[in-house]
N, C-alpha and C positions, 0 to 999 in steps of 0.2 A: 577684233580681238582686244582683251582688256590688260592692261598690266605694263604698255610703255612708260606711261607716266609715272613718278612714283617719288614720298617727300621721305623722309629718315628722322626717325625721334628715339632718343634713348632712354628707356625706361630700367630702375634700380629692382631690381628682385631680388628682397630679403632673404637670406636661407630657411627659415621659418616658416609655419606657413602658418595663417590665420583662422581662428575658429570665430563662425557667429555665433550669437550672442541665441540662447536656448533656454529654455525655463517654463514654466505655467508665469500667467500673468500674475498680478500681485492684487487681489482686493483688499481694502481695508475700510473700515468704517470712518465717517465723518469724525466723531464724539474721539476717536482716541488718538487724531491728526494725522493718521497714513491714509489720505484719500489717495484714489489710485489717480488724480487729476496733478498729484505733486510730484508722481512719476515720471520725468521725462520720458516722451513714449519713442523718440528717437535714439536712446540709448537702448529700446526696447528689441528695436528692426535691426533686421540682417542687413549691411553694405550693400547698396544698390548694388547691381551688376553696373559693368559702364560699357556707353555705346561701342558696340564691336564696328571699327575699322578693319575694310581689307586689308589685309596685311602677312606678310613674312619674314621672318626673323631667323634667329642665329644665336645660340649664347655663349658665350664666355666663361673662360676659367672663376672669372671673379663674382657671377652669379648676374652680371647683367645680360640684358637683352637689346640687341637691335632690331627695334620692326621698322618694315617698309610698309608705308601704307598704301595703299593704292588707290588711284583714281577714280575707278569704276567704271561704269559700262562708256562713259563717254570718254575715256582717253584708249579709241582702240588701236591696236594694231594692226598695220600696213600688211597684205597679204605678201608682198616683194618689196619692201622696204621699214622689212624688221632688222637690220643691219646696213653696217654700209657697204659688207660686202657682197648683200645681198643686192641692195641697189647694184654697184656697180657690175656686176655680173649680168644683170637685169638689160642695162645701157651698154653692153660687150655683146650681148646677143643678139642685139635691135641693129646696131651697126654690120655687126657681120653677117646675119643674115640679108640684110638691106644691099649693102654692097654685093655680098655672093651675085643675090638674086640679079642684080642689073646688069652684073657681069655676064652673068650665065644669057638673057634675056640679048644683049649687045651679040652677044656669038648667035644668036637661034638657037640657045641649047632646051631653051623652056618657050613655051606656045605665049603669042601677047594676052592671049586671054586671062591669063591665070595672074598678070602683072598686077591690076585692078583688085581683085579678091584678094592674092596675097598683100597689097597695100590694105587694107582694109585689117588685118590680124594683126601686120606688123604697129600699124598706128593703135587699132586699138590694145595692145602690146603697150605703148607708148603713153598712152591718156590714162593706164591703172594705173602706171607709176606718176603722173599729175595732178588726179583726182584724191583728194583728202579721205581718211580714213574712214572717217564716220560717212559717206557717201557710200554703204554698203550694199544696194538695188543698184548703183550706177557701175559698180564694181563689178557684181556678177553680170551684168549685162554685158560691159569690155570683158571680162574672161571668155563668156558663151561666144563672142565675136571670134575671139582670137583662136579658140579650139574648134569652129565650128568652120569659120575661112579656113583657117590653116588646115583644117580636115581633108577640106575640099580639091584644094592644091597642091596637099604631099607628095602623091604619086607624080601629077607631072611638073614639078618644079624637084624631079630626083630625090625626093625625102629634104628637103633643105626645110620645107615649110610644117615639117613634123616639130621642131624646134618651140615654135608658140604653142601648138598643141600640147605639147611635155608642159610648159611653163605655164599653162592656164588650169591641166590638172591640178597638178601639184599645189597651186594656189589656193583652188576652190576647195581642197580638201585642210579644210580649219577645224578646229575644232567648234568654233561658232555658227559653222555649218550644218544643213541637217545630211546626212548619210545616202539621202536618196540622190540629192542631188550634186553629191558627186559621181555617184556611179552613173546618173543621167548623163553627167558630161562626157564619162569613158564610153557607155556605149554608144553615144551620136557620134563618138571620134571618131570608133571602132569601123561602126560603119560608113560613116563620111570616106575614110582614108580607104577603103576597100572598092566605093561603086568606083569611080575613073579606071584603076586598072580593072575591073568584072567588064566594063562596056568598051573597054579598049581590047577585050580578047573578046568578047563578044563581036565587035565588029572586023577584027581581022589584024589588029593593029599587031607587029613583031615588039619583042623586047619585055611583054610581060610573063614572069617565071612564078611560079608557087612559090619557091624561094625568096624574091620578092616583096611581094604581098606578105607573107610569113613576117620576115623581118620588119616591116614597117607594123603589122600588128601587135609585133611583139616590143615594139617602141611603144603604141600604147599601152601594154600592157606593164611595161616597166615604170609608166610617169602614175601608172593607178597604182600599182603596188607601192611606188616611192610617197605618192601621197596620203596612201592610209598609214603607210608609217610617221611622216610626219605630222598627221593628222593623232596616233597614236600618243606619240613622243609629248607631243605640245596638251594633249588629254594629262598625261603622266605628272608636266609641269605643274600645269594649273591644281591639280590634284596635289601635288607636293606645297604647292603656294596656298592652297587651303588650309592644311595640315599646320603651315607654318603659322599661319595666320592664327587661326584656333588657339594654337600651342601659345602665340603671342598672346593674345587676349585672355586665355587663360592664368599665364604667367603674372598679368599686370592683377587684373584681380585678385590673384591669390595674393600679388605684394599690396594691394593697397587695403584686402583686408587682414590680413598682419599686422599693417601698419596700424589700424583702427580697434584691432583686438591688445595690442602692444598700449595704445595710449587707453583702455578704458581700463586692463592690466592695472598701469602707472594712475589711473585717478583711483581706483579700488582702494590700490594702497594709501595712496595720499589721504583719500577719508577717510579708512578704517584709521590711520596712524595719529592724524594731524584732529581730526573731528572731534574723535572719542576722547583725546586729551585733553583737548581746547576745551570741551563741552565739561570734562569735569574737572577742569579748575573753576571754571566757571560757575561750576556750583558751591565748590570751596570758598571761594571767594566771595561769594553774595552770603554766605553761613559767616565765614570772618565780619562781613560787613554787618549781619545783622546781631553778633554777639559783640563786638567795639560798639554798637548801639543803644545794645543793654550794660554796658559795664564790666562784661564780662574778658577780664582779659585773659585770663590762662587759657583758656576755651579756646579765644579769636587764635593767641599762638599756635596751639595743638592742633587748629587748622590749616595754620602757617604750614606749619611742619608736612602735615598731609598733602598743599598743595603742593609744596616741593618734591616732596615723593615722587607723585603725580608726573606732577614736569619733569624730573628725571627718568621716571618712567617711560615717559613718552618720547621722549630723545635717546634713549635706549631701544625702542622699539622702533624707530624712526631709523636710526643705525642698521638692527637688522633687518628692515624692508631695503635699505639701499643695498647691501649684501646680496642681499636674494635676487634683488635684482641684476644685480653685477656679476654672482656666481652664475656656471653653464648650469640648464636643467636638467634635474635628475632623474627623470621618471621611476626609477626603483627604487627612490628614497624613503624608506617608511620611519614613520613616529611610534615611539611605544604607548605603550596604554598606559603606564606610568608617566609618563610625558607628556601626554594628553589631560590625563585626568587634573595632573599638578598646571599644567595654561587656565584650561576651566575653571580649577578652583581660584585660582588667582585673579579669573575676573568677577567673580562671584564675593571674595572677599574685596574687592575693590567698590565694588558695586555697596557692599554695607558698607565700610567707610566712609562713601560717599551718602550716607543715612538712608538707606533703601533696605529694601527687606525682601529675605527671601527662603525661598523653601528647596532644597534640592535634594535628588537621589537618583539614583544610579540600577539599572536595572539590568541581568545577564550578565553574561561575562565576561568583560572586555578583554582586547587583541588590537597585536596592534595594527595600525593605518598607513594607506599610502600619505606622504607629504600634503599630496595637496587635497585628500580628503582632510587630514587635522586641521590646517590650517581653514577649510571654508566653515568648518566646525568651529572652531574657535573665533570666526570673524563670525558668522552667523550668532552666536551667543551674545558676544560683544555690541552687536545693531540691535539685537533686542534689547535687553539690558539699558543701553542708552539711548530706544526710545520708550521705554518705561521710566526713565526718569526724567523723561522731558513730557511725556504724552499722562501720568500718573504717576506723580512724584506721591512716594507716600506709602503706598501701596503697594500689596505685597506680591510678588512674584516667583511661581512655580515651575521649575528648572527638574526636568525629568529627560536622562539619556537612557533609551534604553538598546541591547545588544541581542539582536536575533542571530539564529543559524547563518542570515545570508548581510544581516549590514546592520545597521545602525542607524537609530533614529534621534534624534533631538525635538523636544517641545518644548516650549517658552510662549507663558500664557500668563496676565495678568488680566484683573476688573478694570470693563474700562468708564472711565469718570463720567459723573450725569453735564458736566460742561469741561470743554478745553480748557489746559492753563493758559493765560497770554502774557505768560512775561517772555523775555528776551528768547531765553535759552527754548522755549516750546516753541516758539515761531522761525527756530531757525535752519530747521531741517526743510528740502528739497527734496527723498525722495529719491537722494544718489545711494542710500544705503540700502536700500531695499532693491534696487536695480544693481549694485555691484551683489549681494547675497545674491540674486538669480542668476545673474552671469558666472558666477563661481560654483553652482551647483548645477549649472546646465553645462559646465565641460567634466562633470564627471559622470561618468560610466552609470548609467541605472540609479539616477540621482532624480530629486524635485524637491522643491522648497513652494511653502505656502505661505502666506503671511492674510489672514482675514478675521471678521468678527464671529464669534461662536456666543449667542448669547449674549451673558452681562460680560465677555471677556475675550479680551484680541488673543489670539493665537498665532504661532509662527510653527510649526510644521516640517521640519527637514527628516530627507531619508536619503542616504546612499547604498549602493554596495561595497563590499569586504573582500577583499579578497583573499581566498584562503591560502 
């Protein structure tokens, strides 16, 4: 039997539970710098499952779990020394039978023949409980012994030898046992314990009663019924210790992809916030540098002034990503379409200030959105945008929202360039913006985002559902 052995480890389960990572993959063309090779493909895959240990657990008010792990089929259980008061009870019955029998034998109450055979149950009685657990053939062999002698000797050592009979059923009936072969050992008992008294009234012998024989059958009968119950009961455990175990292993998963959708959550934010900023002062700045160049100072200033915008901007926004983070979530929280439309435009005029060009319109009739539809809308906008000014600076860019019956679509599509730029700011994307845009539109409802080449022009592709 498995499950004496067993180590303790406690594992944290977040309240939260974690969603993987969902979406169409992302192609993109060579010439416009979103290969899909700059993808990290492991931000792409779902959280390995992890190796399931046996185990059962328990959890607590506070949301942890205790699993027990278990050993497995090599740490089995003792059929009579799964307790210790199972042992000693074991060693109370070996003694007292042992002595009865001698006593009984010293008066002539029981025939010398029967001394030998009932030695033979009792010891092997004695060697189950010495032989090691995992020695499971040697074990059924001492059980068959001891119910098979003691069968033999019941009736004339007075029922005394019915005792190991009872205690070899009840053994044999495990649940790592097969079924047939318990009831093999009730009926050889059955009839074991029946011929001595059948040929003792057969040959003339006084003292045998139906009454009798009854009762001592009915001793087997009660170590068979005691052992399919026990045999039930310890079915029930293990069944309960599976459940547990499941539930364990289910529970850690769920916490440790929580854990992993929680931290790809937190880098989302960090690039949309920290990237898109960094990225356009960076443009500010090389435009300051290239007009202090030409002599141009009013110019370089009035770039001055936008980069700091810029930077305040971004430490404003910085601010409400920590918010958001720190506030509980709101699932009913909806964005108006006014609200919506004024973020977009906002980053559209950012995007010209930052010397970019572009085309936008608005199509249907917009309503407003759940929270965190607006928001992958407006980061999706955002990643495009700023890799049009790094993958086709110059160049103009076509910004079309449009509003169906059932959701809403965004496209964002520019030309894309007959070679890469290579300065700083184009070589410096990875590949995380385009994996956080799919993870943000693979946890909404009847969503997908594309990002590929159409032609002479990259296109980026989103669509959710509205709910009405």
């Amino acid at each position: 039997m498995t499950g004496a052995a067993s180590s303790r480890s406690r594992v944290h389960d977040p309240t939260s539970t974690g969603r993987g990572v969902r979406g169409p993959a992302l192609a993109a063309p060579d010439a416009a710098g979103w290969s899909p090779d700059a993808v990290p493909r492991a931000a792409l895959r779902h959280p390995s499952s992890t190796p399931r240990a046996a185990s059962s657990a328990s959890g607590d008010a506070e949301g942890e779990v205790t699993v027990v792990t278990s050993m497995g089929d090599g740490a089995l259980e003792h059929p009579m020394r799964r307790t210790g008061f199972g042992l000693a009870l074991s060693l109370v019955g070996i003694l007292a039978v042992t002595g009865y029998l001698l006593r009984q034998w010293s008066i002539g109450a029981v025939p010398a023949w029967t001394i030998p055979v009932a030695a033979v149950s009792v010891l092997a009685w004695a060697a189950v409980l010495a032989v090691p657990a995992r020695w499971r053939s040697t074990i059924r062999v001492l059980l068959f012994a001891m119910v098979m002698a003691g069968g033999v000797v019941a009736w004339p050592t007075n029922g005394l030898l019915i005792v190991p009979v009872i205690a070899g059923i009840i053994s044999i009936a495990s649940p790592r046992e097969p079924g047939w072969l318990v009831w093999t050992f009730a009926v050889i008992a059955a009839v074991l314990v029946a011929v001595p008294p059948l040929l003792a009234a057969v040959n003339g012998e006084r003292g045998v009663t139906v009454e009798g024989v009854v009762s001592i059958e009915f001793a087997v009968m009660v170590a068979l019924l005691g052992g399919v119950n026990r045999r039930q009961s310890r079915a029930r455990q293990e069944a309960a210790a599976e459940l547990a175990q499941r539930t364990a292993t289910m529970r850690e998963e769920q916490a440790k992809a929580s854990t992993l959708a929680a931290r790809q959550s937190l880098a989302r934010d960090m690039h949309d916030v920290l990237a898109h900023s960094l990225g356009g002062l960076v443009i500010q700045l090389d435009a300051v540098e290239a007009q202090l160049e030409a002599g141009k100072t009013d110019a370089a200033l009035a770039r001055l002034g936008d980069a700091r915008s810029m930077a305040a901007s971004g430490l404003a926004e910085a601010r409400r990503a920590v918010e958001a983070l720190r506030a509980q979530p709101d699932a009913v929280a909806s964005v108006s379409s006014a609200d919506l439309a004024t973020a977009l435009i906002d980053l559209i005029d950012a995007h010209e200030r930052l010397g970019g060009r572009i085309d936008f319109e608005q199509l249907g009739t917009p309503r407003d959105v759940p929270a965190d539809l607006a928001t992958a809308l407006r980061r999706a906008l955002q990643e495009s945008l700023s890799n049009a000014r790094k993958h086709a600076p110059g160049r103009r860019v076509t910004v079309r929202v449009t509003w169906t019956d059932d959701g809403v679509e965004l496209t964002v599509s520019n030309p894309v360039p007959d070679a890469s730029p290579t300065d700083a700011l184009a070589t410096s994307g990875g590949g995380r913006g385009l994996v956080g845009m799919t993870e943000r539109f693979g946890e909404l409802p009847a969503a997908q985002v594309t990002a590929r080449r159409d032609g002479d022009e990259f296109v980026v592709h989103a669509r959710a559902a509205v709910p009405r």
